[in-house]
N, C-alpha and C positions, 0 to 999 in steps of 0.2 A: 610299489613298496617291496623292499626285500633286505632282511635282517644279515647284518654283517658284524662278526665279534658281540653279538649280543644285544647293539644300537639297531636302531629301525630308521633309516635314511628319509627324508623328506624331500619333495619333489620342488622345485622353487620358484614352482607358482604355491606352494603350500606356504613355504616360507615368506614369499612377498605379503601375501594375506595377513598373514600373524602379524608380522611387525606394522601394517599398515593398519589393522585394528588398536594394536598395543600405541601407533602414533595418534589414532582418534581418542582413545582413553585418557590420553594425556591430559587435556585441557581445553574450555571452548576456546581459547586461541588458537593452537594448536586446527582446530575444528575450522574456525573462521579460516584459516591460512589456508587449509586444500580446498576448502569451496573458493578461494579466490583462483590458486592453482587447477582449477579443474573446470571453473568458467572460463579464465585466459586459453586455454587449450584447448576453449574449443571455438571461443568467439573469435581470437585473432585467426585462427587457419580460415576459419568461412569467410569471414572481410576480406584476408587477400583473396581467396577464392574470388568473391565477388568484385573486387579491385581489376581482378585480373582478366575476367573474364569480360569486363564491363568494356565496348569499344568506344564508350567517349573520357577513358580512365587518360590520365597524365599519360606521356611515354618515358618519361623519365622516371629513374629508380625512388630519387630522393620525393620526386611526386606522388609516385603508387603508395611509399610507404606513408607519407601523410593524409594518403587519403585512406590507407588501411587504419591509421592510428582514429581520424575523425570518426569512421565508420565503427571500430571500436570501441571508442568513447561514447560514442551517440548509444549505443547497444546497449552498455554497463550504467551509464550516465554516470560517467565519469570527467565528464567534459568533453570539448572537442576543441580547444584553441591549438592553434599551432603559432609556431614560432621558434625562439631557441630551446635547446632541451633542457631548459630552466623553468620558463615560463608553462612549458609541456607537464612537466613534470609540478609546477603549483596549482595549475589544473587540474591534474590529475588527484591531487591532495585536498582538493575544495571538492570536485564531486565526492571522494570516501567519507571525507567528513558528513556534507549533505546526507549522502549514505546513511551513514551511522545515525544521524539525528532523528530522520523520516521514518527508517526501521526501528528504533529504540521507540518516539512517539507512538506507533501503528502497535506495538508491542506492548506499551503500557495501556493503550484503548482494549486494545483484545482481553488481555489479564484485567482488566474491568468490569468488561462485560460478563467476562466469563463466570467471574465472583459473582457479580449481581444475578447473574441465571440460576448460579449454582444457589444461592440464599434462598429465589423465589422457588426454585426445583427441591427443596428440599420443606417449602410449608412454613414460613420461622414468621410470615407477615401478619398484618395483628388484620382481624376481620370484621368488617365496619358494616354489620348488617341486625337489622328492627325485627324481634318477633321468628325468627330462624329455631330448628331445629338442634340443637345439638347432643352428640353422640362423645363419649368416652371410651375409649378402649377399644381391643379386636377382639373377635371372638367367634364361633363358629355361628354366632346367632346377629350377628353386624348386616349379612347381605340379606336376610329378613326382615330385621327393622325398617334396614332403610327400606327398602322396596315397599313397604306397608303403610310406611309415613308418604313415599313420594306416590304410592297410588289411593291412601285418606286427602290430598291434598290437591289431586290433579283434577277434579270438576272445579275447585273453586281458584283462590288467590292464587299466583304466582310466590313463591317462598324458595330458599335455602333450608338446606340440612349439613350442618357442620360437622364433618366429622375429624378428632383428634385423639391419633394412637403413636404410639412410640414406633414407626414402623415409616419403612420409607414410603415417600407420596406418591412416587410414580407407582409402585405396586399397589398402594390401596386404591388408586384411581382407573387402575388396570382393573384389577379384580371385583369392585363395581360395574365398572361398567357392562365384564361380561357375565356377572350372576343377575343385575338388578336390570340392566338394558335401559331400553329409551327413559329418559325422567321428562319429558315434555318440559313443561315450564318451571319445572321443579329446580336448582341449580343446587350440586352436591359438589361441597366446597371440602377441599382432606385437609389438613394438616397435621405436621408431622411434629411428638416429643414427645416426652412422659406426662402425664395428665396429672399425674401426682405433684406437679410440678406448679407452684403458683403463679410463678411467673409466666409460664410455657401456658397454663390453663387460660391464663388473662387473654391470650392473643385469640382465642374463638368467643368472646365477647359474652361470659353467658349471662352480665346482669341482664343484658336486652334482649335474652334469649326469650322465648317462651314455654319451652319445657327441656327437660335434661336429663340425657338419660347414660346413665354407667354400668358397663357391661364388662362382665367375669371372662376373663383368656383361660383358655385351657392347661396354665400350667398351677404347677402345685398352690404355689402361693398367690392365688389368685383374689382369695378372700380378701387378703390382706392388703390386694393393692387397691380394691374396691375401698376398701375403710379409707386408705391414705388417700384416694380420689376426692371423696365426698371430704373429709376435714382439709383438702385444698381447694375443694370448690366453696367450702365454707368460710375460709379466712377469704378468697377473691370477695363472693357474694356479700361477708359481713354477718350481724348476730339478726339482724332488721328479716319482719319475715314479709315484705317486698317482694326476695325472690322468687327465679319461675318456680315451677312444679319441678320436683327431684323425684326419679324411679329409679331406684336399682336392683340389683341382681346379685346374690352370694347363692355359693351351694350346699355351704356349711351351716347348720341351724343358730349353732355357737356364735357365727358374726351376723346374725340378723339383728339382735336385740342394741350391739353396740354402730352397727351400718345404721339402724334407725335415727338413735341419740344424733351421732354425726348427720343422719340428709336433715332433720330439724322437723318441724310441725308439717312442713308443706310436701314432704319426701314421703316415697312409698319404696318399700323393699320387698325385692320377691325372694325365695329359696327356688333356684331351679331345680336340686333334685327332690324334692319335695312335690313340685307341681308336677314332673315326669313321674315320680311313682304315682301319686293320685292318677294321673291321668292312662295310666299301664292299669291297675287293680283297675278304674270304672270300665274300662276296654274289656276285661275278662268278664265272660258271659253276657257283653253286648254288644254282636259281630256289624260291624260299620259304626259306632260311637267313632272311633277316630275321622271319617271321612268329615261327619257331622262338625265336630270339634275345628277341622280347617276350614270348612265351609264357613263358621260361626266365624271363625276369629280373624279372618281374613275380610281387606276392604276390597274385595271384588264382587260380594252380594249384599246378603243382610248383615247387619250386625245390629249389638246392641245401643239405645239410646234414649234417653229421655224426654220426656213428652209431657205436654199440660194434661192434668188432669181434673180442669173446673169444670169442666162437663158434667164429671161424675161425684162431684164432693157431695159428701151428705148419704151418697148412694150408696151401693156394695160392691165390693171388685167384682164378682161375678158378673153383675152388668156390665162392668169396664171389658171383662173376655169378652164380650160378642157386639162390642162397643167401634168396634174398627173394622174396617172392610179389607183393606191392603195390610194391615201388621197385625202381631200378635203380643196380646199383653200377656208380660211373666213374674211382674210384682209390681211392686210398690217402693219409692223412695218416702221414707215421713219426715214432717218438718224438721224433726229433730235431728236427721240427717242418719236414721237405721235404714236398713233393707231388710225388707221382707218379700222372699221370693216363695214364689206358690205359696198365697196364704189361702185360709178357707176362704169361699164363696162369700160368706157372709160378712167378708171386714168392712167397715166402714172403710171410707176412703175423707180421711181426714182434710179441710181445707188447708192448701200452703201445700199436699203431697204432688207429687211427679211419677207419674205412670215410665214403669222400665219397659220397655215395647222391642220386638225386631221387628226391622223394617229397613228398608232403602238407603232412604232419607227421611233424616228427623224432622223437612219441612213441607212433606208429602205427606206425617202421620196427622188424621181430623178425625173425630168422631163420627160415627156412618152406624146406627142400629142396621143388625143383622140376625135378629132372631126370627125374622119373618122365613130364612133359609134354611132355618132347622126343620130338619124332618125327626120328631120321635119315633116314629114307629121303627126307625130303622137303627135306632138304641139299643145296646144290648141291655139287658136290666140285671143280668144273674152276677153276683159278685163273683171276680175272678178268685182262682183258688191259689192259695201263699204258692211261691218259690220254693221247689226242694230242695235237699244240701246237694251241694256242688262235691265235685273231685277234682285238684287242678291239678299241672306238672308246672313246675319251675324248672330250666334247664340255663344253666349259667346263674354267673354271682357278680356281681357289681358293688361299688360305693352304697348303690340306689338302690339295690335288691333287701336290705332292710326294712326300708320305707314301705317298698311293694309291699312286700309279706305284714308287716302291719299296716298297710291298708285294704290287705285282703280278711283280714280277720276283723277290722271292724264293719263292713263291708257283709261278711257271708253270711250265708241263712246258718243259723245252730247245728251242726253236726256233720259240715264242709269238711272234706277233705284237702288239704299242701303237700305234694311229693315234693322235695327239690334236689333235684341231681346236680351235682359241681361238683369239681376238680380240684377244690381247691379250699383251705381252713375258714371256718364261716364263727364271727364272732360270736361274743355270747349275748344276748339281746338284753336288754335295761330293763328293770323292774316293772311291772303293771302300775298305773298310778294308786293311789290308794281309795280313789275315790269309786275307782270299780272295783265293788266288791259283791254284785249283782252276780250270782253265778253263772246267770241264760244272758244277762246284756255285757259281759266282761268280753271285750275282744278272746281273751284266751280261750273263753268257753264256746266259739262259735265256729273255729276253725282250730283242724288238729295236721301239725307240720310235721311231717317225718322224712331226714334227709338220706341222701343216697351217695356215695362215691360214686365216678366214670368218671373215666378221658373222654370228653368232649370234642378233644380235636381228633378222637379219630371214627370215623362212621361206622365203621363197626358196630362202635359200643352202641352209637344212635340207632340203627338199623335192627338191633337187639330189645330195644323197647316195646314193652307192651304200652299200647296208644288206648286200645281200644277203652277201656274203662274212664278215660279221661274226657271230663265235659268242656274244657278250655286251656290250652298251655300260653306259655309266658318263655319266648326265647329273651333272655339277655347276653349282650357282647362284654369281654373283659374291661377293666377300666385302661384307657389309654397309657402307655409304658408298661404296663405286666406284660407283654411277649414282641418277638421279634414281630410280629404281625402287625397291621391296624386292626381294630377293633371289633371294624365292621367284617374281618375277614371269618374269624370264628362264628360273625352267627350267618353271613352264607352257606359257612360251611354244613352248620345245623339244618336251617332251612334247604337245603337240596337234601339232607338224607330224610328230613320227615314230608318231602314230596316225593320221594321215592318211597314211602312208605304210605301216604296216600295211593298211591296209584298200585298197591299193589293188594291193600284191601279193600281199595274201593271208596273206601270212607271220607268224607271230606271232614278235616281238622279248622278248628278253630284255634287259631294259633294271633296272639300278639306278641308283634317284632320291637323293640326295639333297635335305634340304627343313629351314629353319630353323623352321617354323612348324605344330606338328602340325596346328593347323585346317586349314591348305590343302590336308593328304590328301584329304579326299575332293574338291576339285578338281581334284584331278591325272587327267588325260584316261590311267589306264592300268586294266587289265586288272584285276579285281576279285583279292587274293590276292598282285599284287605286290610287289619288294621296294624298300622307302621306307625310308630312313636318315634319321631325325629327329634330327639331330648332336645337339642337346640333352635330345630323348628318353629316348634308348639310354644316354646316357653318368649321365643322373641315375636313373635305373631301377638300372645297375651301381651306384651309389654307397648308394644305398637298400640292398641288396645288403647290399654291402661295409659299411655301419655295424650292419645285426643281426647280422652274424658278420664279425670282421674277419679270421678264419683264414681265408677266401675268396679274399682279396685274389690270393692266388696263384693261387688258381686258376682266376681271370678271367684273369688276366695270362698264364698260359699258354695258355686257351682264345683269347685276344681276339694274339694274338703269331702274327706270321711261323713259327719254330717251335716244336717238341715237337707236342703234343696238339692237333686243333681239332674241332669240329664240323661234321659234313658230311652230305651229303642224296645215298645211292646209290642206282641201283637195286634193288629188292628183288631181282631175278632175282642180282644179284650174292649172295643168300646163300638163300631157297630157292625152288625149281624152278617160276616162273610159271602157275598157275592148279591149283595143287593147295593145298589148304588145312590149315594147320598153324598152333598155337598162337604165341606171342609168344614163349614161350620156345626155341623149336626156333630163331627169328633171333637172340636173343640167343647159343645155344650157336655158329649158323652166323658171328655177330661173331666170336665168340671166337676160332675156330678160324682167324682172320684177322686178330688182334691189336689189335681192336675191342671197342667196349663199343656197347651199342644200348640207344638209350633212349628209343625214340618210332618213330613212324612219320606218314605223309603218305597217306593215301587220293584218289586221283586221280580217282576218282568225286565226291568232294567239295572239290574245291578250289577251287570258285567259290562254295563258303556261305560265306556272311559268320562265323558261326559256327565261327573257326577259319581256315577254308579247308582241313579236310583235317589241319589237326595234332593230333596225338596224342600227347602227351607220357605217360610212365610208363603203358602199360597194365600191364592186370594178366596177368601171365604166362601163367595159362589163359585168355584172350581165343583164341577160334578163330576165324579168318577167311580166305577165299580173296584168294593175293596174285595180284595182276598184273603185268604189266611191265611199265606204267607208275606201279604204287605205288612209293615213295621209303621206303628207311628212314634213322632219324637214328642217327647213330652221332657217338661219341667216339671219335675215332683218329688214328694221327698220319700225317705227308705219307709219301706210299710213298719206296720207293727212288730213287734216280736212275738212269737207263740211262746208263751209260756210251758216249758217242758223240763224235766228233770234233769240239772245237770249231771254231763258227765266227769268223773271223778277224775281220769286221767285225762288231759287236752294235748301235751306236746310229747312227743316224743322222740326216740335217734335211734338209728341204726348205727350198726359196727362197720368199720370199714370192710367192704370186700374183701374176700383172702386174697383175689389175684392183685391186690392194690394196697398191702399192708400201710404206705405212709401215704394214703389219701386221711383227710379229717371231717369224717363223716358220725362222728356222737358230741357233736357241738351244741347244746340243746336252744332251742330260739324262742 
């Protein structure tokens, strides 16, 4: 190239190019016409070639070239008659034709095919299957469900799990496959469209479904499309309550009551940030609740389930505790269809009730007297002394960090301490009900919140903290879209400055994590065994649950709730006598006698194996072991008494913003 008066010269092979693209742009005529020029030029030179080279070839001119034309023809199949170059030439116009027929045919079979792949590749086919599974919507809690249905489902029957999201198929079939893995007999069927969609819902078949469950996506309007799911699963299903069992999911408290009305009589609705704060407050101050919490809800060990209880009717639950040798009884269903979990010793157990039991398998639980195993002497007898008030840290603020903090308050002993440090404006909290008006039993009077400004994102600030006076922290990540970051990124970042600050005084922290992203657990810079609230985790593991027994439902709700019943992790010395060795059952009798159900334990020699970490869910009753006093037992019990003490007159208070931070919003009162 080289510029002359201003023009830039073109080389002409530049120019043949152009004009030879600018002649294919033209037209597929155009198009047809050089692929006919450009096979001719290359099939006639090699025919003569081979005409010519061939030694039993004509010797004559007018011969060679007919045998180049035949050889030609035969190539292109184009004919090969020879004759006058009339007849040559209507030969020649019979194979094009032929041609043109065979290719047009082959062409509309291809663009047939390819449609009918592209329909079945896309999910739009209607699903012809009895008693299946199905699943609505994506969400960060999908590859848990299923996984949880297809390992409740893998000792027994062969089944489907249908799942239908507005998303393409090959990706949601991708992305099962490598979070959920092998299904064995299980067959996990996707399709693809808006579930909102009546028509679109009919194709995963859910009158013949057996249970159905709709699940919240992570974007804003999520509630809402929960609502519009469930009033299209109810115009398919009809007003008839026939249909399967309906569970859903909202986050917002606002669409629970009207999600209800919509799933109908037979539909159960969760709030997942409601069950993640409950299950963040009962974590503080009881280090490993969470491992327990997955162990429990998860069908790879025990779980919960219902069991005959004509054995013991007439009798007292307390007999029904030491009534089993392989599980453990933790209430009572009544005919009436109430739950009552950890009741006292002495309830009767009404004819028609169903003992709630952990265990195995529900067809493994049989009555087996087991009091012969108890040893009293090795009972502790001396009443344990109340829980003192706590001091916590809050660090981050969320949707959900509301919820926490009053459920930390109805939750603490009287005269608890809330530090909460955040970056960022914390609303103003909604009225106490009116019905507490107890000054020692009123949430406000039992825990006193005083907030703090920091930048969070920079370690600094973290590394600055006084830790030591604190009995349990509470890291939260921002809600998904507030920063150029993911979520999970802000509380690694917390989490590595307060293990830099373990290790610098020594001290080990009890810290609960919350984390949007089960993969980043094992990046999280904490202590092998602790406790990580995977919000979408925990809450589709419950739902899994709650769809192979929906009579559960209650009794999450009371385990996972402020009050009645929870789950809790004591010391063993609280029930028998540290380093003397005594069966499983002598802790269960020593629960009892303390209006406790015990249904596990925590080995403190082992709570750094990965294997668990030390939990123990449902041993068997003659299991003998030396306890310590640092082993943990798990019990089912409800919150102790309240001590009666004078309230205090101030309970919440705020701080000013830092000078070095004038437009932090840190005198927001909660």
């Amino acid at each position: 190239m080289e510029r002359l008066k201003g023009r830039v010269s073109v080389s002409l092979r530049d120019r043949a190019r152009y004009r030879f693209d600018r002649t294919l742009a033209r037209s597929t005529g155009t198009l047809m016409g050089w692929l006919v020029v450009t096979c001719l030029a290359v099939v006639v030179p090699v025919s003569a070639l081979m005409v010519w080279t061939d030694p039993g070839s004509p010797r004559s001119l007018s011969g060679r070239l007919t045998a180049v034309w035949r050889t030609s023809g035969e190539t292109l199949r184009l004919g090969s008659l020879t004759g006058t170059p009339l007849r040559m030439l209507l030969s020649a116009l019979l194979g094009l034709v032929a041609l043109l027929c065979v290719s047009t045919l082959i062409g509309v079979i291809t663009t047939g095919l390819e449609k009918r792949l592209a329909v079945l590749s896309r999910g739009r086919s209607t699903v012809l299957e009895q008693g299946h599974a199905v699943v609505l919507g994506w969400s960060d809690q999908v590859c848990t469900v299923v996984g949880e249905l297809v390992a409740a489902q893998a000792p027994h029957r062969p089944w489907a799990v249908v799942l239908l999201a507005d998303r393409d198929k090959a990706e949601m079939e991708q992305a099962l496959a490598t979070r959920v893995g092998p299904t064995g007999r299980t067959r996990i069927i996707c399709r693809s469209g808006p579930a909102s969609d009546p028509a679109v819902l009919a194709l995963v078949s859910p009158r013949t479904a057996s249970t159905v469950l709709v699940l919240p996506s992570g974007e804003p309007t999520a509630d809402a499309e929960v609502l519009r799911t469930l009033l299209a699963l109810r115009a398919v299903l009809g007003e008839g309550a026939d249909g399967p069992p309906v569970l859903a999911a909202v986050r917002d408290d606002r669409y629970r009551a009207p999600a209800q009305l919509a799933a109908g009589p037979r539909g159960t609705v969760l709030e997942t940030d409601t069950v993640t704060a409950r299950l963040i407050a009962q974590c503080v101050g009881r280090p490993g609740l969470s491992l327990v919490l997955r162990d429990l809800l998860d069908f790879a060990g025990d779980e919960f389930h219902l069991a005959d209880a004509g054995a013991f009717e007439a009798g007292t639950f307390g007999a029904a505790l030491l009534g089993h040798a392989t599980s453990c009884v933790v209430g009572l269903l009544t005919p009436q269809g109430r739950t009552l979990l950890s009741p006292p010793a002495d309830t009767v157990v009404a004819p028609g009730s169903r003992l709630i039991v952990l265990t195995r398998d529900e067809d493994a639980v049989g009555p087996e007297d087991c009091n012969h195993l108890v040893d009293p002497s090795a009972i502790v007898t001396a009443q344990p002394p109340p829980d003192a008030p706590a001091r916590l840290l809050l660090l981050g603020w969320n949707r959900r960090a509301p919820l926490v903090v009053d459920q930390l308050r109805r939750t603490a002993r009287p005269g608890s301490v809330l530090d909460v440090v955040t970056d960022r404006a914390v609303p103003a909290p909604a009225p106490a009900p009116a019905r507490e008006t107890d000054p020692v039993t009123a949430p406000a009077a039992r825990l006193t919140v005083r907030f703090r400004s920091a930048d969070l994102s920079r370690p600094e600030n973290l590394l600055g903290l006084e830790l030591a006076p604190y009995d349990g922290m509470v890291v939260l990540g921002p809600d998904p879209g507030e920063g150029p970051e993911r979520p999970d990124d802000r509380t690694l970042v917390t989490l590595l400055a307060l293990r830099l600050l373990e290790e610098r005084t020594g001290r080990e922290l009890r810290v609960v994590t919350e984390l949007t992203d089960d993969r980043n657990r094992p990046l999280a810079p904490l202590d092998p065994g602790s406790d990580v609230i995977v919000s979408g985790e925990l809450t589709g593991l419950l739902m899994a649950q709650i769809a192979q027994n929906r009579h559960l439902a209650t009794v999450f709700d009371e385990l996972f709730s402020a009050e009645g019943s929870t789950i809790c992790l004591r010391p063993a010395g609280r029930y028998v006598r540290p380093g003397v060795e005594a069966t499983f059952a002598t802790v269960v009798a020593a629960a009892r006698d303390l209006g406790e159900c015990a249904i596990g334990y925590r080995d403190h020699d082992r709570r750094t194996t990965p294997a668990g970490y030390g939990v123990r869910l449902n041993p068997d009753k003659g299991e003998r072991r030396r306890w310590t006093a640092e082993d943990q037992v798990v019990v089912v019990a409800g919150e102790p008494p309240e001590p009666r003490e004078p309230a205090d007159a101030a309970t919440i208070t705020a701080r000013q913003p830092d000078e070095d931070q004038p437009g932090r919003a840190a005198n927001t009162r909660s």
